[in-house]
C-alpha positions as CSV (number, residue, x, y, z in Angstrom):
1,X,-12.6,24.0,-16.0
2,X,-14.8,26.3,-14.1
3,X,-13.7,23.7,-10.8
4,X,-10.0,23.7,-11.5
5,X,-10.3,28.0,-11.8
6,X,-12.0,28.4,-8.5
7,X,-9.6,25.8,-6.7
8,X,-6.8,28.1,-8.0
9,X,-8.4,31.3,-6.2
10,X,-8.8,29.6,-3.2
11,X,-5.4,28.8,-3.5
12,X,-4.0,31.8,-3.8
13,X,-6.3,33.9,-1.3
14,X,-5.2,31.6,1.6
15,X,-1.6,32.3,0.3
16,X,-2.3,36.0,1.2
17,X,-4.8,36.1,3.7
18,X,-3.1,36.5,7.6
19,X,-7.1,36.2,8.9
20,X,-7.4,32.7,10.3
21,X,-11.4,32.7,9.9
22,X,-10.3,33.8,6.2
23,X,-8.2,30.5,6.1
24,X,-11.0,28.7,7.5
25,X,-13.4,29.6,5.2
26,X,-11.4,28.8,2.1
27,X,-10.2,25.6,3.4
28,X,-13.8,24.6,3.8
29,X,-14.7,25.5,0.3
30,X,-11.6,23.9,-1.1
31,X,-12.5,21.0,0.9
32,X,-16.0,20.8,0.0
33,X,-14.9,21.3,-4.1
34,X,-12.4,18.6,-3.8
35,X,-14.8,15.9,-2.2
36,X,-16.9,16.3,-5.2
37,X,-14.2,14.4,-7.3
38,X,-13.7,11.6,-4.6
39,X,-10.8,13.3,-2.2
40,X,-11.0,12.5,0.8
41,X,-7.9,13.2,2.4
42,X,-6.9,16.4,3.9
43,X,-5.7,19.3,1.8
44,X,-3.2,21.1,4.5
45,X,0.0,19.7,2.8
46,X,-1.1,21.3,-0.1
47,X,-1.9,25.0,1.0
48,X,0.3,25.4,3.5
49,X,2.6,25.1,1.0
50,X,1.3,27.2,-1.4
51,X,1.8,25.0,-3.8
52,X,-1.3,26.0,-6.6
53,X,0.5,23.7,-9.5
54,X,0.2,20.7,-6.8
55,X,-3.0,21.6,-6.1
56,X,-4.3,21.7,-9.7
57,X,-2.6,18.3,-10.5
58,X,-4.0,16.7,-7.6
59,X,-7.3,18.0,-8.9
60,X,-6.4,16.8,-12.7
61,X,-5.7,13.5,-11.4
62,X,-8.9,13.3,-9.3
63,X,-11.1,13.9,-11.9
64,X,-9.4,11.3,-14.4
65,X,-9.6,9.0,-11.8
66,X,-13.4,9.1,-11.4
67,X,-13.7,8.8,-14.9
68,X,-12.1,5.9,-15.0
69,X,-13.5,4.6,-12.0
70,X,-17.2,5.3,-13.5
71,X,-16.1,2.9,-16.8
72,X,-14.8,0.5,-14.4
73,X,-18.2,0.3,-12.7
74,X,-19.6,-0.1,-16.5
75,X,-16.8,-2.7,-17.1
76,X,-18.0,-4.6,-13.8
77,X,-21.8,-4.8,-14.3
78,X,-20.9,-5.9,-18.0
79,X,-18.4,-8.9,-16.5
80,X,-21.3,-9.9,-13.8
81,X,-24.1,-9.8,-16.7
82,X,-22.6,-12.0,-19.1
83,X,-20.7,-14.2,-16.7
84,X,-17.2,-13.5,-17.4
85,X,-14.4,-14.6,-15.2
86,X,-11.8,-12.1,-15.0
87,X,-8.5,-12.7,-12.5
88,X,-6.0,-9.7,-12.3
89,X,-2.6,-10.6,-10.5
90,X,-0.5,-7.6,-8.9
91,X,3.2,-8.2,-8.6
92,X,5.9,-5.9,-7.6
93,X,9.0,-5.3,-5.4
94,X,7.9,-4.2,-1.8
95,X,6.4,-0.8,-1.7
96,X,5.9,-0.6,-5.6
97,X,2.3,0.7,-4.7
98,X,0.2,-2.5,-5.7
99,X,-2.2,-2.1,-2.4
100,X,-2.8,1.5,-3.4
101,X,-3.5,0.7,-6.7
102,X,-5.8,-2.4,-6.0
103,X,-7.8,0.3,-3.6
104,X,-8.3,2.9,-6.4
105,X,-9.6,-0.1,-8.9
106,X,-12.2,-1.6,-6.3
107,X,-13.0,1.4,-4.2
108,X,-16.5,2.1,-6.1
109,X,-17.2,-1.2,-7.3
110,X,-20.0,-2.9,-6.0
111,X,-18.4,-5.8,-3.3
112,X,-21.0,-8.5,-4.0
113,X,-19.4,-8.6,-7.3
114,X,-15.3,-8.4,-6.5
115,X,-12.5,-9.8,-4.3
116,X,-9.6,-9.0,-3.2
117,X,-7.2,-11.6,-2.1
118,X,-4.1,-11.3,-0.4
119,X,-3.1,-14.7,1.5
120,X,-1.0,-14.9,4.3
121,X,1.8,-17.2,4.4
122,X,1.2,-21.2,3.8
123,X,-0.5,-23.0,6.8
124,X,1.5,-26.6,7.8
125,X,-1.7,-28.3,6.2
126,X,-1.3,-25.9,2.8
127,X,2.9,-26.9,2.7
128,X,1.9,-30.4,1.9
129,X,-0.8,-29.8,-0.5
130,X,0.0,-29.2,-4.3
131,X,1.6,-25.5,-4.3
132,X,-1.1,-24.1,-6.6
133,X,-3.8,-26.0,-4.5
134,X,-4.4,-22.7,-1.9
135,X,-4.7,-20.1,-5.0
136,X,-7.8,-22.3,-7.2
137,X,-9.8,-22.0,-4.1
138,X,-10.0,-18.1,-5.3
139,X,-10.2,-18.0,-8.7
140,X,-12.9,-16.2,-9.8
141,X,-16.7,-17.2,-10.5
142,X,-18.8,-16.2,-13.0
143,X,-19.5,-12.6,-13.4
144,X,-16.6,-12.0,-11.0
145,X,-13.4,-9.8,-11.3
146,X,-10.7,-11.3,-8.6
147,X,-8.0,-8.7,-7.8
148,X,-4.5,-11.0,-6.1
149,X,-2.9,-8.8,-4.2
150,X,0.6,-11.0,-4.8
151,X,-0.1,-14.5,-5.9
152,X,1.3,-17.8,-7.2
153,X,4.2,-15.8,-8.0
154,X,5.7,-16.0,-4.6
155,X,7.3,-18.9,-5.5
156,X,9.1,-17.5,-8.4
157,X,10.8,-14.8,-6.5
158,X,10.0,-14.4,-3.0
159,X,10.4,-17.9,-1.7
160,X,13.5,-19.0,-3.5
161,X,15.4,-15.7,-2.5
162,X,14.6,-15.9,0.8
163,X,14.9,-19.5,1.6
164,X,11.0,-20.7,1.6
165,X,11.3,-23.3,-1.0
166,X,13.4,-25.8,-2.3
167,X,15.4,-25.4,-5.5
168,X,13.6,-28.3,-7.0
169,X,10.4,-26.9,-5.5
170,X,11.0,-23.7,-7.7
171,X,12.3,-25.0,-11.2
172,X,9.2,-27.1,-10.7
173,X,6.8,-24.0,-10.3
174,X,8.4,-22.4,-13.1
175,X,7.6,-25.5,-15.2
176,X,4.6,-25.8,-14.8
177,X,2.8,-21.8,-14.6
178,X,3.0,-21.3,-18.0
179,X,0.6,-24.8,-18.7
180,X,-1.8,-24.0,-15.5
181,X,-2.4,-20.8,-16.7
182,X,-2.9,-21.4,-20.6
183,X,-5.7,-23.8,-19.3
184,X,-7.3,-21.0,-16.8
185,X,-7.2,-19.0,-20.2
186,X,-8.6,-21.7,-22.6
187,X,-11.1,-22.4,-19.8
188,X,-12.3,-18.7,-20.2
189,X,-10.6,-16.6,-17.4
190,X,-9.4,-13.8,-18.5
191,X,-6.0,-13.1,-17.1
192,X,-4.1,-9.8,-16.3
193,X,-0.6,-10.2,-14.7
194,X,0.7,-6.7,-13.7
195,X,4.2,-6.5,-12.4
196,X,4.5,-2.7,-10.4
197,X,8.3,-1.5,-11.4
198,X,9.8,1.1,-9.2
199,X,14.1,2.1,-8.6
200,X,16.0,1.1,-5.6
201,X,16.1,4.6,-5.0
202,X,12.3,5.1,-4.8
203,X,12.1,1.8,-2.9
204,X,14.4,3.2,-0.1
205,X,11.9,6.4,0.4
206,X,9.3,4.9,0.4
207,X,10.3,2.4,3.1
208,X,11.7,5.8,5.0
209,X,8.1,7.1,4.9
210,X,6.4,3.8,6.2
211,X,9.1,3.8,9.5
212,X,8.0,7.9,9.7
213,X,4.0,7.6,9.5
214,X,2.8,5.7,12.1
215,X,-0.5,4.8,10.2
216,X,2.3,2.9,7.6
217,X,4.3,0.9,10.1
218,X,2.0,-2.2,10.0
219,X,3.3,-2.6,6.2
220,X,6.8,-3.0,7.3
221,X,7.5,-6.9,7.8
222,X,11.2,-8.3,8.4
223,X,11.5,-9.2,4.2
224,X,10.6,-5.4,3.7
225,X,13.7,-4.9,5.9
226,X,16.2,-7.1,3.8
227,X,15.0,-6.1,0.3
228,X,17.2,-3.1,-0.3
229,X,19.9,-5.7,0.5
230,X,18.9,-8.3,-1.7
231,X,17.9,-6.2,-4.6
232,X,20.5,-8.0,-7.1
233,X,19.3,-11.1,-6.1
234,X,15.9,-10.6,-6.4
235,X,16.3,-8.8,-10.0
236,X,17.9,-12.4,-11.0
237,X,15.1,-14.0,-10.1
238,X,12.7,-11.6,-11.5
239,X,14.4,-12.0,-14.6
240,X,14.1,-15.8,-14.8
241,X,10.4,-15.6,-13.7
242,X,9.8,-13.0,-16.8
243,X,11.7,-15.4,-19.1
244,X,10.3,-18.3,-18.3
245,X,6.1,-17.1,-17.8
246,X,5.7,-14.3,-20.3
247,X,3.7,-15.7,-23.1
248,X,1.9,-14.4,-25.9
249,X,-1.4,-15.9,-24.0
250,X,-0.5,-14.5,-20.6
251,X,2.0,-11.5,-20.6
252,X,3.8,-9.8,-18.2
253,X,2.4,-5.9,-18.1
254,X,5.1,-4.0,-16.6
255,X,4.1,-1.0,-14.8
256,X,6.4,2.2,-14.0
257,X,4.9,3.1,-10.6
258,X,7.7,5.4,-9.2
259,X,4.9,7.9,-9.4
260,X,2.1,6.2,-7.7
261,X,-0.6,8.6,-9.5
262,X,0.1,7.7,-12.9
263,X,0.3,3.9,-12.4
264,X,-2.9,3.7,-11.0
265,X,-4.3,5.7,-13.6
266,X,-2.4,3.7,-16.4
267,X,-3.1,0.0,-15.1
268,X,-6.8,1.1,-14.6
269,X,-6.8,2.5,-18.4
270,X,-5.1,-0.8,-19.6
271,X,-7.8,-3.4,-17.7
272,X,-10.7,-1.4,-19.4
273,X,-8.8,-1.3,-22.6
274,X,-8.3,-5.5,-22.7
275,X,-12.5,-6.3,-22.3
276,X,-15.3,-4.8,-24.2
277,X,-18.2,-3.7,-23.0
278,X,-21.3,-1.5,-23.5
279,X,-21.0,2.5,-24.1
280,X,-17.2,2.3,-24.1
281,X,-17.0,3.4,-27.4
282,X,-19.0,6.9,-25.8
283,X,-16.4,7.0,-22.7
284,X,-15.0,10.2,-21.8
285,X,-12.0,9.9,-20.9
286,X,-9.4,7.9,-23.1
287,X,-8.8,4.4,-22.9
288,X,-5.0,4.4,-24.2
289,X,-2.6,3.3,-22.1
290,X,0.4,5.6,-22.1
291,X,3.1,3.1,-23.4
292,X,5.5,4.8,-21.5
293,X,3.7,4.1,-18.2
294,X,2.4,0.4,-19.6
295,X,3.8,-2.0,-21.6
296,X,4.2,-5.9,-22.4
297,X,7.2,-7.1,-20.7
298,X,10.3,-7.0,-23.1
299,X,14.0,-6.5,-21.9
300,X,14.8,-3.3,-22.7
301,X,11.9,-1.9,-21.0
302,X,12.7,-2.8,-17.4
303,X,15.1,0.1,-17.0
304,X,13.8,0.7,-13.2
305,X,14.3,-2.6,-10.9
């Protein structure tokens, strides 16, 4: 409290100071508050615009993120002591903020116990192996949490709808998922399957703001570039996927990430809320998903994409 009161006095002396060493000054304390609750980003869109209600949300969310963070790192030492397997699968539209969230999961987690994988398209070797073939090589081991930044799933919506599989190929897929991963499951994995929902309308600004930043371009690819154009036709074929792989043994969580803060906050609270482990019974900051952020897949809730 004493933090957020201080932040909101620095705010609103460098709205009315005119002394630049003044502004200085300030912006090095605010700077030097902030990167006490893990910001490390710079702070001028926030005071230039004199913004203090930003300012104090931006510190809010902060400081529930490195709460969560901190049980995450309990949650991880508890997974690599007792030799759980734990495999957490981030799906989305493009730009529904899944590499953003997978940072702010793994970003203080020790690396000799995570991965991250993200697999580039198929090698000619990989096309003529078994399709799920590529994907077991990275499930995870034990004591491991593997974080699939896109996975299998590729073939349920990506490949058919633009043209990278057979029709055959994907009723095949869609056959046999639900099987593969009921045996992952009875084999002891623990399985998370997040889909990232966000509207056409946030898609289409957040595409604009990857063409503007020039640190963002790399994540524009040619599909980015047709999905606001196939956007019907890749909500058919979400809905098929969710209809045919959501199980009671391996559900579909559906995340509302228009506002990127929250869902990372939410699908963070919702892993530590699945898996028990020491001292989370003592953990300050709640482990409750807000349902209206997180929730099993059902129809009526997929009111964004």
């Amino acid at each position: 409290m004493a933090l957020k009161k201080r932040v909101k006095k620095i705010l609103k002396e460098l709205k009315e100071t005119s002394s630049d060493d003044t502004r200085k000054k300030l912006v090095e304390e605010l700077e030097n508050l902030l990167s006490k609750l893990g910001k490390k980003e710079g702070l001028a869109k926030i005071y230039t615009g004199g913004s203090i209600k930003k300012a104090l949300r931006l510190v809010e969310y902060e400081e529930e993120l490195r709460k969560l963070q901190i049980e995450l790192i309990k949650l991880q030492n508890h997974i690599y002591e007792t030799k759980q397997r734990v495999m957490v699968i981030f799906e989305g539209r493009d730009a529904a903020g899944k590499g953003g969230a997978i940072k702010r999961f793994t970003e203080h987690l020790n690396p000799r116990k995570y991965r991250v994988v993200a697999l580039p398209a198929p090698t000619e070797v990989e096309k003529g192996q078994w399709y799920f073939q590529r994907y077991f090589k990275h499930l995870p081991d034990p004591g491991e949490i593997v974080f699939f930044d896109r996975s299998w799933y590729n073939r349920a919506i990506v490949e058919p709808v633009f043209g990278f599989c057979t029709q055959e190929e994907y009723r095949k897929f869609l056959q046999q998922v639900p099987e593969i991963e009921s045996n992952l499951i009875d084999d002891g994995i623990i399985l998370i399957k997040f889909w990232f929902s966000i509207s056409k309308e946030t898609q289409k600004k957040r595409f604009e703001e990857r063409r503007r930043n020039p640190l963002k371009q790399w994540k524009l690819s040619a599909i980015d570039k047709k999905a606001q154009k196939m956007w019907d036709k890749i909500t058919k074929y979400k809905e098929e996927m969710f209809s045919k792989t959501h199980t009671t043994y391996s559900p579909w969580i559906i995340v509302n990430s228009n506002n990127k803060k929250m869902a990372r906050l939410e699908s963070i609270r919702y892993l530590l809320s699945q898996i028990d482990y020491p001292g989370k019974e003592k953990a300050p900051v709640s482990l409750h998903p807000d349902p209206e952020i997180v929730s099993r897949y059902h129809r009526k809730n997929i009111q964004l994409d």
